[in-house]
PDB file as gemmi writes it, atoms N, CA and C in Angstrom:
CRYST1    1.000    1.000    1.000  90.00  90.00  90.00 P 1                      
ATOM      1  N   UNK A   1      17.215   1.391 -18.358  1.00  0.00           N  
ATOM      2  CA  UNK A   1      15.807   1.642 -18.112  1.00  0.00           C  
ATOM      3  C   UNK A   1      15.367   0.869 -16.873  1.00  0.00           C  
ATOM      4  N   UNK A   2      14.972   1.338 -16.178  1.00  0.00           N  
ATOM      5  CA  UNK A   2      14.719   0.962 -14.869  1.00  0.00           C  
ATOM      6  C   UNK A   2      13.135  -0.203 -14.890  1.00  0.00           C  
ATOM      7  N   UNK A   3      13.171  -1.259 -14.236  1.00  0.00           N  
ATOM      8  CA  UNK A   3      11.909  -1.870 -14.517  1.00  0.00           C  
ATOM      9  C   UNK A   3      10.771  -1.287 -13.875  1.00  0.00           C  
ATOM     10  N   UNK A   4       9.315  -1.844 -14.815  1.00  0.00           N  
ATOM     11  CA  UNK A   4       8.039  -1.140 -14.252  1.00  0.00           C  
ATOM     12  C   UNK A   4       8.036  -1.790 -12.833  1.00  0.00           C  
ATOM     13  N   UNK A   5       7.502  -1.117 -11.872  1.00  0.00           N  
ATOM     14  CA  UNK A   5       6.923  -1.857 -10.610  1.00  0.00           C  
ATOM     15  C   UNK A   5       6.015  -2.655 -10.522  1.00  0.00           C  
ATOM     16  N   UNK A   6       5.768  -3.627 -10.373  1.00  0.00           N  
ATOM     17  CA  UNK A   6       4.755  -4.848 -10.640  1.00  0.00           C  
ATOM     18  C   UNK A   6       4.089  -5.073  -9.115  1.00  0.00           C  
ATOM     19  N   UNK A   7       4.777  -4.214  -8.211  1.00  0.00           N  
ATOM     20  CA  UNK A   7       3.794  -4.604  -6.516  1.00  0.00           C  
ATOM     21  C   UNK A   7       3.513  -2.808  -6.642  1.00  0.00           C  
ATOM     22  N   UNK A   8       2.037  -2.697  -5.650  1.00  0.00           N  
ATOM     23  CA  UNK A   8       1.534  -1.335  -5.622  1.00  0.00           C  
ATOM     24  C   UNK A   8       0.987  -1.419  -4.047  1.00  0.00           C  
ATOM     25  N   UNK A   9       1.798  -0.669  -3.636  1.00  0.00           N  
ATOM     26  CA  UNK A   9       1.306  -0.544  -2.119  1.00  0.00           C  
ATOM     27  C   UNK A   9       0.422   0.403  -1.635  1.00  0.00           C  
ATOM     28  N   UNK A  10      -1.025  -0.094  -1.074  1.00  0.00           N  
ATOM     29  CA  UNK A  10      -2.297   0.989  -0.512  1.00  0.00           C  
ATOM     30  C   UNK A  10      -1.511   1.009   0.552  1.00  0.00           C  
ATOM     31  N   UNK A  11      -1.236   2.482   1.522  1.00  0.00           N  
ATOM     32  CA  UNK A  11      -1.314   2.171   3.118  1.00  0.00           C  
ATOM     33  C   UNK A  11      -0.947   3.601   2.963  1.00  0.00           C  
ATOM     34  N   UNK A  12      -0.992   3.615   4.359  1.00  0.00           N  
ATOM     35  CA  UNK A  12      -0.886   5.625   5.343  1.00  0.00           C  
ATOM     36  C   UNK A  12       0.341   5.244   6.133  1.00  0.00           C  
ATOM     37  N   UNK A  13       0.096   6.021   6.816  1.00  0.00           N  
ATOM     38  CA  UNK A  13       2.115   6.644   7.577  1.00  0.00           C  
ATOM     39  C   UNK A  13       1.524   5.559   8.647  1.00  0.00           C  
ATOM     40  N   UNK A  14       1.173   4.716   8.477  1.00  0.00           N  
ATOM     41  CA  UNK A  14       1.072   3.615  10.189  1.00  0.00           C  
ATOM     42  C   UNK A  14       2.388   3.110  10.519  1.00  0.00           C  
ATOM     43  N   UNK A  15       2.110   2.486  11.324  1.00  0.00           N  
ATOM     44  CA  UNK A  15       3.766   1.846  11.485  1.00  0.00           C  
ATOM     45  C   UNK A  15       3.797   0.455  10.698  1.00  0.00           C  
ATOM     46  N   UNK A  16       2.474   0.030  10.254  1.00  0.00           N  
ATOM     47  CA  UNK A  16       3.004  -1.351  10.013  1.00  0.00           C  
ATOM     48  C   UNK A  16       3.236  -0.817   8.395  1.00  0.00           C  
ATOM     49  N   UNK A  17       2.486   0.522   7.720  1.00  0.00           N  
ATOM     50  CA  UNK A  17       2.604   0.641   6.512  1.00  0.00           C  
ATOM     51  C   UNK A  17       4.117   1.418   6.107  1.00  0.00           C  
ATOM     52  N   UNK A  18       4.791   1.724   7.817  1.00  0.00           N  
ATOM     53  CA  UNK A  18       6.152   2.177   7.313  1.00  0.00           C  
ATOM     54  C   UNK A  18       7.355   0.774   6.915  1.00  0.00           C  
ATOM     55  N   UNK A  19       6.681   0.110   7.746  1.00  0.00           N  
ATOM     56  CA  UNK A  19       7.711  -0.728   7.959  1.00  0.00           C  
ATOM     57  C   UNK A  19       7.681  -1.723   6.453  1.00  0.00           C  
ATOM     58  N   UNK A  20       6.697  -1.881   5.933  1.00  0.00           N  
ATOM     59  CA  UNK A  20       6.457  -2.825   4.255  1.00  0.00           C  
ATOM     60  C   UNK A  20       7.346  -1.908   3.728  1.00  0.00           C  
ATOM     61  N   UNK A  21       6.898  -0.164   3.754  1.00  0.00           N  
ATOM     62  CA  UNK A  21       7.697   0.287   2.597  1.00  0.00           C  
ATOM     63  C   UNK A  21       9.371   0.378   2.682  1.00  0.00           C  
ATOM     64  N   UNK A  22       9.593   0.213   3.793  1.00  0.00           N  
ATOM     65  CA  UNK A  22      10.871   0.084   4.064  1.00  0.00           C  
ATOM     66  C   UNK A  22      11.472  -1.111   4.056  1.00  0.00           C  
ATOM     67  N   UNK A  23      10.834  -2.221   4.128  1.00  0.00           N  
ATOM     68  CA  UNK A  23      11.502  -3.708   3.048  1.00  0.00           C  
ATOM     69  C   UNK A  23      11.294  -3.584   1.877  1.00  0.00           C  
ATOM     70  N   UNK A  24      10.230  -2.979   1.321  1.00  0.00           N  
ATOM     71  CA  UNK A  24      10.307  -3.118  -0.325  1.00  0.00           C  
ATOM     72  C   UNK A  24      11.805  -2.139  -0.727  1.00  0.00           C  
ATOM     73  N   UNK A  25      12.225  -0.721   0.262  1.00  0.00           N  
ATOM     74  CA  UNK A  25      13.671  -0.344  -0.371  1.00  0.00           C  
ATOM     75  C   UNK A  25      14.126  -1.016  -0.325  1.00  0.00           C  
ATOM     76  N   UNK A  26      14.916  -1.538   1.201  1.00  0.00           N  
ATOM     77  CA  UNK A  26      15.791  -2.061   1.314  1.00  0.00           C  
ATOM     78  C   UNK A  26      16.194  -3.240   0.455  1.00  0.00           C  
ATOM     79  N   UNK A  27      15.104  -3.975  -0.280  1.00  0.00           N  
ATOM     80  CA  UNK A  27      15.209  -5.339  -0.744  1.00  0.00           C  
ATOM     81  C   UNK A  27      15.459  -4.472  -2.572  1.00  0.00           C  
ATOM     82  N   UNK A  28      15.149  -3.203  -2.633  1.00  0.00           N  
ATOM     83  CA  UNK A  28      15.878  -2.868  -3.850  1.00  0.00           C  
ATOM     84  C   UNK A  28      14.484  -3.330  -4.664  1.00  0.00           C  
ATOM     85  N   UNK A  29      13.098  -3.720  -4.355  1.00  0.00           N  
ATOM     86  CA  UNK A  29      11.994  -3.900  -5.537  1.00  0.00           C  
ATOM     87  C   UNK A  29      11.437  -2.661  -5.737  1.00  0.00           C  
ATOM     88  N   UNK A  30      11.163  -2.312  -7.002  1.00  0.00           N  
ATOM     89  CA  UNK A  30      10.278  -1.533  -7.461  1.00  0.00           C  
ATOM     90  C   UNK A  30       9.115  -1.255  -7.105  1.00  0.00           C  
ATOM     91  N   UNK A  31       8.309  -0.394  -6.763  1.00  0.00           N  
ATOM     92  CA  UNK A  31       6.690  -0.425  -6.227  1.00  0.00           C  
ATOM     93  C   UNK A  31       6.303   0.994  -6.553  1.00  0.00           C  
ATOM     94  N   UNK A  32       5.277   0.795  -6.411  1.00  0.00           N  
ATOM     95  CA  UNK A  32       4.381   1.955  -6.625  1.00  0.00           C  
ATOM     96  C   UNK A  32       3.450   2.543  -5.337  1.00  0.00           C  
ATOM     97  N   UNK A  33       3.060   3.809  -4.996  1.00  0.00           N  
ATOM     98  CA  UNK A  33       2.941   4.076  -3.498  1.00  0.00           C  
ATOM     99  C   UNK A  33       1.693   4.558  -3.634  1.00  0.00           C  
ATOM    100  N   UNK A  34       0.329   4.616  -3.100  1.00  0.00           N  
ATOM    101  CA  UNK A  34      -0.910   5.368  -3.442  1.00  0.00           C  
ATOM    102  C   UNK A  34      -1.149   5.273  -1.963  1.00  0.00           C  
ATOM    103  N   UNK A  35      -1.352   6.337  -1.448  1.00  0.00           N  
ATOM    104  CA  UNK A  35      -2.022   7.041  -0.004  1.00  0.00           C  
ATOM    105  C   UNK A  35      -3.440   6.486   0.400  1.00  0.00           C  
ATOM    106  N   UNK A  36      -3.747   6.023   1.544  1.00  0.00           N  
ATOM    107  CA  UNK A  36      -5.019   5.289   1.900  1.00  0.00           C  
ATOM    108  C   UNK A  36      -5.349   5.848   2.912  1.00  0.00           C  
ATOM    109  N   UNK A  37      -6.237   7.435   2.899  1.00  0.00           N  
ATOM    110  CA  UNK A  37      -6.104   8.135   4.168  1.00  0.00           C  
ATOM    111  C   UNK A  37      -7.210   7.826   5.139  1.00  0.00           C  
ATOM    112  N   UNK A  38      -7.124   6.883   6.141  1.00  0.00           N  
ATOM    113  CA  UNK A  38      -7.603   5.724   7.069  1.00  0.00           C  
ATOM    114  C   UNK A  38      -8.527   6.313   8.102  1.00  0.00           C  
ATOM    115  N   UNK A  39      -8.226   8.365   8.237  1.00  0.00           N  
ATOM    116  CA  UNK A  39      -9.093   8.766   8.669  1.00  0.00           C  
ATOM    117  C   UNK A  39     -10.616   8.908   8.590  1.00  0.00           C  
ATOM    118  N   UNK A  40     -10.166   8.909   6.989  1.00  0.00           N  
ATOM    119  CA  UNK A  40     -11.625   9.191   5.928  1.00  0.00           C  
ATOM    120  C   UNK A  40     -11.939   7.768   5.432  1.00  0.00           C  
ATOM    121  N   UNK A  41     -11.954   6.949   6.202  1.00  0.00           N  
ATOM    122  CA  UNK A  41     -12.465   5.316   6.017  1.00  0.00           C  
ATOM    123  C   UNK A  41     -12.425   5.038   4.579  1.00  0.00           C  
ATOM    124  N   UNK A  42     -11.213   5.496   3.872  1.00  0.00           N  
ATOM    125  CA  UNK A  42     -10.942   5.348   2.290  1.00  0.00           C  
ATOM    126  C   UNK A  42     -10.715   3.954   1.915  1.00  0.00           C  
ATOM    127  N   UNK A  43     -10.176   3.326   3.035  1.00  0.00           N  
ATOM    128  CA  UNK A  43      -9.735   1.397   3.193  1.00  0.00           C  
ATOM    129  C   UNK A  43     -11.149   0.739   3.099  1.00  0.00           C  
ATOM    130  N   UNK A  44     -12.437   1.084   3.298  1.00  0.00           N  
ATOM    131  CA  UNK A  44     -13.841   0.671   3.367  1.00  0.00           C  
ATOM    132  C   UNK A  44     -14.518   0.871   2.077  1.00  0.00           C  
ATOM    133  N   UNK A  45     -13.829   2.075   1.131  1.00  0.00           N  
ATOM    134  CA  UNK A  45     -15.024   2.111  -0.129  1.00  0.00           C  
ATOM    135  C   UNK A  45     -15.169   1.161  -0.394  1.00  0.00           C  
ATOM    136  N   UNK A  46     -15.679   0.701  -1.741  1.00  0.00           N  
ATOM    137  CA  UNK A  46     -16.093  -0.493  -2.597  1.00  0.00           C  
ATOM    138  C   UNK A  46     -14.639  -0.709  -3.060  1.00  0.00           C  
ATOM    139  N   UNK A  47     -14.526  -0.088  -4.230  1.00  0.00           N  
ATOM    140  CA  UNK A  47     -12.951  -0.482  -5.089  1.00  0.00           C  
ATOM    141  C   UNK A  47     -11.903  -0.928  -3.793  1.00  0.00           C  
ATOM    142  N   UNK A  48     -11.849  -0.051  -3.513  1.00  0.00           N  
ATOM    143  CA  UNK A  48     -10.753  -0.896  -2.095  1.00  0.00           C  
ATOM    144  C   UNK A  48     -11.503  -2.611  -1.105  1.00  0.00           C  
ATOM    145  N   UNK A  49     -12.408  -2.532  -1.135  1.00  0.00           N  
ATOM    146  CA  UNK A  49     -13.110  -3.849  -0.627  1.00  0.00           C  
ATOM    147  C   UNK A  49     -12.759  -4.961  -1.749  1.00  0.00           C  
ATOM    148  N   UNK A  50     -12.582  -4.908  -3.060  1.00  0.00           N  
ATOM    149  CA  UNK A  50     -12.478  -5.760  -4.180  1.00  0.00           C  
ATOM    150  C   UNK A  50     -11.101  -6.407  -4.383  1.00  0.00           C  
ATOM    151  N   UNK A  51      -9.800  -5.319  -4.032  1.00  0.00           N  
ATOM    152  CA  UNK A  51      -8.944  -6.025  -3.741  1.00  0.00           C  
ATOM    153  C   UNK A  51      -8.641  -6.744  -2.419  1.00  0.00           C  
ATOM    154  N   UNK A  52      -9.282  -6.083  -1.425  1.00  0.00           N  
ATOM    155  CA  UNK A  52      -8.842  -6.600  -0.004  1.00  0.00           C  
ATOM    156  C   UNK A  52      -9.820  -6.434   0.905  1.00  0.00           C  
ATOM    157  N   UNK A  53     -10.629  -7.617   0.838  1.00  0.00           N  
ATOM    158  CA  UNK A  53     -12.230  -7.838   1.270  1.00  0.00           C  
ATOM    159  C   UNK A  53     -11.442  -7.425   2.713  1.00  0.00           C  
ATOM    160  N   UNK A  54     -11.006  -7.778   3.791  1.00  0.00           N  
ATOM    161  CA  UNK A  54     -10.350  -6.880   5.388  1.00  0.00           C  
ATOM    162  C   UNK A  54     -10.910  -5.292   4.901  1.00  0.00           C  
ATOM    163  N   UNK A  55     -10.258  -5.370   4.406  1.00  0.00           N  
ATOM    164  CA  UNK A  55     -10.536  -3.474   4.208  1.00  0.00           C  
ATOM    165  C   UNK A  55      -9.361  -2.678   5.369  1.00  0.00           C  
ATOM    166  N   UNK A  56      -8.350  -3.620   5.427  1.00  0.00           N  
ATOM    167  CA  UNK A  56      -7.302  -2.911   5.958  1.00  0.00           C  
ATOM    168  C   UNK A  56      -5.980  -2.757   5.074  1.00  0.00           C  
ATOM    169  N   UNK A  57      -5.015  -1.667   5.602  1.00  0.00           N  
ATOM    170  CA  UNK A  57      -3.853  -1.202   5.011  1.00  0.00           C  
ATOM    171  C   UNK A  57      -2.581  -1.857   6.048  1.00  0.00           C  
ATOM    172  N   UNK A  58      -1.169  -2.196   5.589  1.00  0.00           N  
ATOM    173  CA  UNK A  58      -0.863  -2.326   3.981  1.00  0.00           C  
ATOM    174  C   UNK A  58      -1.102  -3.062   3.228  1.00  0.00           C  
ATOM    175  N   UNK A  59      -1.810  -2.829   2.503  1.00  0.00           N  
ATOM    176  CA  UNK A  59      -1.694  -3.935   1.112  1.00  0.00           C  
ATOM    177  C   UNK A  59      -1.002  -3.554   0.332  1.00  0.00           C  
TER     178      UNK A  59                                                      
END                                                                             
């Protein structure tokens, strides 16, 4: 049984949000992936301000 993912990554196809998800493979951790589409200032709502007062991606 494979373990739950315990890190959850917000971010869009940027480069800095390619490059996290591509250490979290390589390093073999589990994660979870949710789309933060940066056009539509989705990184600015509220709920996203609560985890990451910046209001930038990747988190």
């Amino acid at each position: 049984m494979a373990p739950k993912p315990q890190i959850k990554l917000y971010t869009d196809s940027t480069p800095n949000g390619i490059k996290v998800s591509m250490a979290l493979e390589e390093l073999g951790l589990p994660y979870e992936f949710e789309h933060i589409d940066i056009s539509t200032n989705r990184q600015k709502e509220p709920w996203f301000l609560e985890i990451n007062p910046n209001g930038r991606t990747p988190l």
